[in-house]
ZASEMI-923864 format. One record per residue (C-alpha): x, y, z; residue in three letters. Coordinates in steps of 0.05 Angstrom, whole numbers, padded with zeros to 5 digits, always signed. Each point is the difference from the previous one (the first is absolute). Layout:
XYZAla...
This chain:
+01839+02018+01824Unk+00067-00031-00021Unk+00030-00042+00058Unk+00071+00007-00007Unk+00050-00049+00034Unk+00072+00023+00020Unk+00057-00043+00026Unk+00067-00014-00006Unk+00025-00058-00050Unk-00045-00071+00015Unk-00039+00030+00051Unk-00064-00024-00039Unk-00027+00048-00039Unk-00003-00034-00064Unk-00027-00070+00030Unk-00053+00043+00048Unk-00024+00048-00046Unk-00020-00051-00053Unk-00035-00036+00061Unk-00028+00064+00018Unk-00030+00019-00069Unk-00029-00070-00014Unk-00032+00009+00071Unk-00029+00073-00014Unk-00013-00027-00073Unk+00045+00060-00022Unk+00056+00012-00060Unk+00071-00020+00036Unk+00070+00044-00029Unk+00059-00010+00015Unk+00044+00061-00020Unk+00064-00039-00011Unk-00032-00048-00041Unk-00037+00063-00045Unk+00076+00028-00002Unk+00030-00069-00016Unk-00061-00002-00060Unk+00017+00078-00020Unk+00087-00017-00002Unk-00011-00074-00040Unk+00050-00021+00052Unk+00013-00016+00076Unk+00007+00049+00045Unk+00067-00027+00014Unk+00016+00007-00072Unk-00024+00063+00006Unk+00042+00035+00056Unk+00054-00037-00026Unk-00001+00038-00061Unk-00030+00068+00019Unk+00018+00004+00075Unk-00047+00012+00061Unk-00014+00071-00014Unk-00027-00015-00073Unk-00046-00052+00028Unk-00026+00038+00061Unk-00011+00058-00058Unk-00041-00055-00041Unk-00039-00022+00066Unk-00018+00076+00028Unk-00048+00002-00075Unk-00025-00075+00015Unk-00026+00017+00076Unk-00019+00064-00025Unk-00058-00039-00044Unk-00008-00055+00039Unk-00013+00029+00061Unk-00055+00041-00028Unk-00066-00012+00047Unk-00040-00060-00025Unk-00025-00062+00014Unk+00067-00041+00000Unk+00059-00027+00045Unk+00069+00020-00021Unk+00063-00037+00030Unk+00057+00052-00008Unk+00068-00010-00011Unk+00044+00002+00075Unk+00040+00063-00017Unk-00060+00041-00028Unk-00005+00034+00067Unk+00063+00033-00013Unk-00023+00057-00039Unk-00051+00054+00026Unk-00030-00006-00069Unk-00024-00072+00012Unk-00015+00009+00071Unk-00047+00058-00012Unk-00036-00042-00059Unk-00011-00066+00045Unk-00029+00052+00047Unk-00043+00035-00046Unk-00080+00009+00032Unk-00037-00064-00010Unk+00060-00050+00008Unk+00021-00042+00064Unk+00077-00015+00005Unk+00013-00060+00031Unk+00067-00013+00030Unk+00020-00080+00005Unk+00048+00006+00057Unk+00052-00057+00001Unk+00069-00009+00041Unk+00060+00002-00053Unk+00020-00073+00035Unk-00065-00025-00021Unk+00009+00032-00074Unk+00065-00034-00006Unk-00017-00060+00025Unk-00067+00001-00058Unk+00051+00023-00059Unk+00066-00036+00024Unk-00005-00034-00079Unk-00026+00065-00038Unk+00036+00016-00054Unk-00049+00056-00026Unk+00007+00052+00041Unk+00054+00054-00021Unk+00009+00033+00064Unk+00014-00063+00039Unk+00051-00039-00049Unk+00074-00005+00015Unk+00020-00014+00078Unk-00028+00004+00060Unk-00086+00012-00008Unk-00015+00005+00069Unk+00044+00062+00005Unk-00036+00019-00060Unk-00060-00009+00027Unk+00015+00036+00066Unk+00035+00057-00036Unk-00077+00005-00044Unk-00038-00005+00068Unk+00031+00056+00035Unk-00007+00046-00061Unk-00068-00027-00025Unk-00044-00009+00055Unk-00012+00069+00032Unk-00015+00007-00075Unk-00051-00055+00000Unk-00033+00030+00066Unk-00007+00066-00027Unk-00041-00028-00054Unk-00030-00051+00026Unk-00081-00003+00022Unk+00002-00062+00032Unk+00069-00042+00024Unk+00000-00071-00005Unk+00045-00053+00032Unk+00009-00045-00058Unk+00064-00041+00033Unk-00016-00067+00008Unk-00088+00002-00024Unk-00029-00039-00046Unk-00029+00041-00060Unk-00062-00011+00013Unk-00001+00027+00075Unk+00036+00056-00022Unk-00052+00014-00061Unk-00061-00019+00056Unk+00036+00052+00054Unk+00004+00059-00053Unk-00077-00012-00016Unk-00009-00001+00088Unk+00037+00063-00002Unk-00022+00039-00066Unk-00070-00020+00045Unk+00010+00029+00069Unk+00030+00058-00033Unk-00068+00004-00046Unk+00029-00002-00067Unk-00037-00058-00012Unk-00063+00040-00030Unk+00060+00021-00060Unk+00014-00075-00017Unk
């Protein structure tokens, strides 16, 4: 199976799903970093050239290979919900979607000094944020195996309650 974690921005899937791999002793990718390693550049350098709609073309073909069934977790970008496409590749037999479910006051709060993030530069992120949680997460539900408060967790007792769940739900055969 390929665990694959959804969220919006800094809800942890990055930091957890490195956790996570080292724990199941499993290959971690992270599908902005593979796009980051594809463009040569940021992906802020990148929608700043090419715009939103190039990029989310350039990250529909990365999901659509890395979210292939294997033994691996994959930490997905936060929009990559947005297009059927992606959604029906996370979902694909084999895989287990799980959502990281935080508030947008407690995103803001973690990336009040991020300069990275293309969606979230230039005014007012907790708007942002809002604005991305009303649209994204009936997105990241629909997907989603599992949902996972990751508000205000450590990593590791988020990365130990996915193994409790992924366990009562018996998937824990597959890891």
């Amino acid at each position: 199976m390929t665990i694959v974690l959804v969220g919006l921005p800094g809800s942890g899937k990055s930091t957890a799903g490195r956790q996570l791999a080292r724990h199941l002793d499993w290959p971690f990718v992270d599908s902005d970093h593979e796009l980051e390693r594809q463009f040569g550049t940021s992906i802020r350098d990148y929608f700043a050239a090419h715009g939103e709609e190039a990029f989310r073309d350039q990250e529909e073909r990365a999901i659509d290979q890395l979210a292939q069934p294997g033994r691996r977790v994959l930490a997905t970008g936060g929009g990559a919900v947005l297009r059927p496409a992606n959604r029906a590749a996370m979902q694909r037999p084999g895989n287990v979607v799980v959502y990281l479910r935080s508030s947008p006051e407690e995103l803001a709060r973690r990336l009040r000094h991020d300069t990275q993030r293309p969606l979230l530069q230039g005014g007012d992120a907790l708007r942002k944020l809002r604005d991305l949680y009303r649209v994204r997460d009936p997105l990241y539900r629909e997907v989603s195996t599992f949902v996972l408060d990751a508000g205000r967790t450590s990593v590791p007792s988020l990365v130990h309650r996915l193994c409790m769940q992924m366990d009562m739900a018996g998937l824990s055969q597959a890891l």
